[in-house]
C-alpha positions in Angstrom: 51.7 -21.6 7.9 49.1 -24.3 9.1 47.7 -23.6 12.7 47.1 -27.1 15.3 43.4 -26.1 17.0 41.5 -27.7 20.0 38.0 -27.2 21.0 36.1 -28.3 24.2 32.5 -28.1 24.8 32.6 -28.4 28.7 28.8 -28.7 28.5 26.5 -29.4 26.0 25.2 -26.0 24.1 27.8 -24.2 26.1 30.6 -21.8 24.1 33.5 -24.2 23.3 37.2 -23.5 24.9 39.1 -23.1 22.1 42.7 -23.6 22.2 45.8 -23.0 20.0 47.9 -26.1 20.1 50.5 -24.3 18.1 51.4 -22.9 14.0 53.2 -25.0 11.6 54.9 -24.9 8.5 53.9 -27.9 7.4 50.1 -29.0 7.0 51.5 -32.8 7.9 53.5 -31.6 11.6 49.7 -29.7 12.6 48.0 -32.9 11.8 50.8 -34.6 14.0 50.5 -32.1 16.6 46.1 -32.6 16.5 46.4 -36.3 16.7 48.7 -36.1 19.6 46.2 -33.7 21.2 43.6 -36.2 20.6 45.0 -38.7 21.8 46.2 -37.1 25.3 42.3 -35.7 25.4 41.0 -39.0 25.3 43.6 -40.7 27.9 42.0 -38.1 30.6 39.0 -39.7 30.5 36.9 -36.3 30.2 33.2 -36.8 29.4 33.7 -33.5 27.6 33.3 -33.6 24.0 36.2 -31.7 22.0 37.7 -31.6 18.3 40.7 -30.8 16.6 41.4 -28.7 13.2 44.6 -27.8 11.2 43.9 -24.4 8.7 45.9 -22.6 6.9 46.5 -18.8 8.6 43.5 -16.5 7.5 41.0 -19.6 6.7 37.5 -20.0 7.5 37.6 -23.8 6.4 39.5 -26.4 8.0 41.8 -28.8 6.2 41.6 -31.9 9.2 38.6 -32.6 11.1 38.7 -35.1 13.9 36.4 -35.3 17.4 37.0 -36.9 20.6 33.6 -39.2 19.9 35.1 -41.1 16.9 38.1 -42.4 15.8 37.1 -41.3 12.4 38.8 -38.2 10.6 38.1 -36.1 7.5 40.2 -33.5 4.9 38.1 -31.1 3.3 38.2 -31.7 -0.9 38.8 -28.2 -2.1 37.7 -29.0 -5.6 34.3 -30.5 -4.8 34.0 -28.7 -0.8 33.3 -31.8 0.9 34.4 -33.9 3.6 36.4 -36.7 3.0 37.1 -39.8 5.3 40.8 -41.0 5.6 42.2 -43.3 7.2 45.2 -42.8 9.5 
């Protein structure tokens, strides 16, 4: 099972909201189901700054990466542990 995840720092320094967007059995619907989150956040218009993950249930490391800031997204490489760009 891969779980969808939003944050949102309403202010800056301030706890993020975090927000369960829903848990999938496929890592490629929770990336679906992240962009679409994305992209809704970003049609409000909110100065707020928020990101979205897809994990697998139980991890502490996140398999997607994308922020409201930059259209830019990442997967982490499990063999080396780094971040790598992709382009959707």
């Amino acid at each position: 099972m891969f779980e969808a995840v939003q944050f949102i720092e309403v202010r800056a320094g301030a706890d993020p909201q975090e927000f369960v967007l829903g848990e999938f059995q496929d890592e490629i619907d929770a990336v679906a189901a992240a962009r679409t989150a994305k992209m809704e956040f970003i049609g409000t218009g909110s100065e707020a700054f928020a990101w979205w993950i897809v994990r697998e249930d139980g991890a502490e490391l996140a398999n997607f990466i994308a922020d409201s800031k930059s259209p830019r997204e990442f997967v982490l490489d499990l063999t080396s542990g780094q971040l790598i760009e992709i382009w959707a």
